[in-house]
C-alpha positions, 0 to 999 in steps of 0.5 A: 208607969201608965200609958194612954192608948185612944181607939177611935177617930174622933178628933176633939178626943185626939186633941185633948188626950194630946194637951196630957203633960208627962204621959205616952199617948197613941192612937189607933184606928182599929183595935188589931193595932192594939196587939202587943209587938215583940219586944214591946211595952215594958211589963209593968206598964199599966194601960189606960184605953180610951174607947170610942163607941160604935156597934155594940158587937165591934165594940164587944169585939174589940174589949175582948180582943184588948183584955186578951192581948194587952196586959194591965188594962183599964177600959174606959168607954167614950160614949153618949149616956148609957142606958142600964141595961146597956151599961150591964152589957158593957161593964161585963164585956170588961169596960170599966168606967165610961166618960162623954164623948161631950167630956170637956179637957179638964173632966178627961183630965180629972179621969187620967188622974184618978187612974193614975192615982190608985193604979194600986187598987185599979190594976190590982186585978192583974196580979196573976198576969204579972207572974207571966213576965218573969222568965227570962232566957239564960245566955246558955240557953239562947245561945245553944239554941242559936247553935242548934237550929241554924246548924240544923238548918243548914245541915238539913236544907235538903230535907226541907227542899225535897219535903216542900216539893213533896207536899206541893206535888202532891196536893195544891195549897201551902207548904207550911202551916201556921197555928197561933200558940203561946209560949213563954211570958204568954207571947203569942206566936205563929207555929210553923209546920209541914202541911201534913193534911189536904187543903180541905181537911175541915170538909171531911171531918165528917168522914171520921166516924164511918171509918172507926176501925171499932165500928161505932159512930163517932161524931165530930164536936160541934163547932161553935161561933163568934156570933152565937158566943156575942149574943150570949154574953149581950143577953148575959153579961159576964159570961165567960169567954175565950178569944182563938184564932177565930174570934170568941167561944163560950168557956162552957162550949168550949169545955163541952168541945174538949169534953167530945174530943177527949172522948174521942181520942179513945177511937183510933181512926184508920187512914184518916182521908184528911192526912196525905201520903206525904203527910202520913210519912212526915208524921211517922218521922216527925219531919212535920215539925222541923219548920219549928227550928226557924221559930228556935232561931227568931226566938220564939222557942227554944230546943227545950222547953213547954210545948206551946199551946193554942191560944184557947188552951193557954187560957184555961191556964191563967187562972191558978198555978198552972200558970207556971208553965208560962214561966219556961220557953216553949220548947221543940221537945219537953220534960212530959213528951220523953217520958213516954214517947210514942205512949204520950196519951196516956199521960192524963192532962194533970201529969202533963202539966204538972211536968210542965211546971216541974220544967218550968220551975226546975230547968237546967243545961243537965236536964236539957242534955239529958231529954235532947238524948231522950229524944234522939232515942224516941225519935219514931212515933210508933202509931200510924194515926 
């Protein structure tokens, strides 16, 4: 099946994506209306996106966006005659063919035909993609997770009342906090926890290494930035690139990045100044994570399954078998959190996600039974950091 999406305004365009017989045409104006909704396309649709040109960085921003977020893609650029040098740029952004916005209807025609023609060989790149819209939730497990977080809901409103006045009272700013992760079949989704840290905890990163309780100095990983990550990939063409909350980041920054915070997880910071009082406590209990039984309930995860991961990470997984892990829910608690509670860092990142897949590849009402019970058990974090 393939669908025919048109981002832009020119008029002449809409008319004659609209004279096409037998296809599904929308239009959008901006290219964050491209993102897909719940419950969405069909995963076997193959999308055909006609974009229009304007700035070189809103368009580059807008194929990233659209290879990130709308599976099986076909990217054709509506534009005057590029030159080579700009046509490089483009074709590594991930534009596929390109067309003139003077095209007549038949030469739009001739191109929606081709593409549907050999959408074999166009959209064979998506295999991997494909392996992601597997998984679908058994009836047991939805409906225990309906039973579970609603029950837990009411029973603890309480709880989550007097946290809420807690956290306002004490500091100004929002009560939840929210974070894009990817959970199953890679839908991404808002997270929802306790604010456990002051509203401006970016600013006192810098305070970290002056309270190492070792006594070294530890600097905070340098940040990196949209803009800086667009100029690369223009003077670059195909340089690899990673779409966040944020906008884009180099994959090779990103990965120095990670590299300075794994080295940093072994100095342990005390009274870290960004957690307040409040949110030290909601920690140690894990009170912090509760508003997650409202994403249980949406549907978004479930009681049992892979933690969800922010976007950035959940990337780095597409490109080989750990993309299994996205073949299970993303879970309140999980296989690899109760085999050492309290002790999780020293699972290395491959035993963490090798359990992931285990779950993923393995999961049943017995095993969910039986790491609900370690949880309860392991409840407590031991650590105060």
């Amino acid at each position: 099946m393939l669908s025919i999406i048109y981002l832009g305004n020119d008029g002449r365009m809409k008319s004659a994506l609209g004279f096409l017989p037998g296809y599904s045409v929308r239009m959008a104006r901006n290219y964050r209306e491209l993102a897909p909704e719940r419950g969405g396309d069909d995963a076997a649709t193959n999308h055909l996106i006609f974009i229009e040109r304007h700035s070189r960085q809103e368009d580059l921003t807008a194929i990233s966006f659209v290879k990130m977020h709308v599976p099986r893609t076909y990217i054709i650029l509506i534009s005057p005659p590029l030159g080579s040098s700009e046509r490089v740029v483009y074709l590594g952004a991930g534009v596929n063919d390109t067309i003139a916005d003077a095209a007549s209807i038949s030469d739009i025609h001739q191109k929606v035909a081709f593409v549907d023609d050999h959408a074999d060989q166009l959209f064979a790149d998506v295999v991997v993609q494909r392996r992601l819209f597997q998984f679908r939730i058994p009836a047991w497990k939805r409906l225990f997770d309906i039973v579970f977080s609603l029950t837990a809901l009411i029973v603890l409103a309480p709880v989550f009342l007097a946290t809420a006045i807690a956290i306002r009272l004490e500091s100004p700013g929002r009560v939840w906090y929210k974070s894009k992760r990817v959970g199953a079949n890679y839908k991404v989704f808002d997270f929802l926890k306790f604010r456990s840290m002051r509203p401006d905890a970016d600013a006192h990163l810098k305070d970290l290494a002056a309270l190492n309780q070792y006594g070294g100095q530890t600097e905070a990983p340098a940040s990196v930035s949209s803009e800086a990550a667009l100029e690369t990939l223009i003077a670059n063409p195909g340089t690899p690139i990673l779409i966040g909350d944020d906008g884009m980041v180099l994959a090779d920054d990103f990965e120095r990045q990670r590299e300075a915070e794994r080295s940093a997880a072994f100095v342990k910071i005390e009274n870290d100044p960004r957690i307040t009082r409040v949110g030290r406590f909601i920690r140690k209990y894990s009170i912090d994570e509760l508003p997650q039984l409202i994403n249980i309930l949406r549907g978004d995860m479930s009681v049992v399954g892979n933690r969800p991961l922010p976007l950035y990470e959940a990337e780095k997984l597409t490109d080989d078998d750990s993309i299994d892990r996205f073949i299970a829910p993303a879970g309140l608690t999980g296989l690899w959190q109760v085999m050492k509670r309290g002790d999780s860092g020293r699972l290395s990142a491959d035993e963490r996600k090798q359990l992931d897949i285990t779950y993923a590849k393995t999961y049943s009402f017995a095993l969910d039974c039986k790491i609900l019970l370690k949880t309860v058990t392991a409840f407590i974090q031991k650590e105060n950091v």
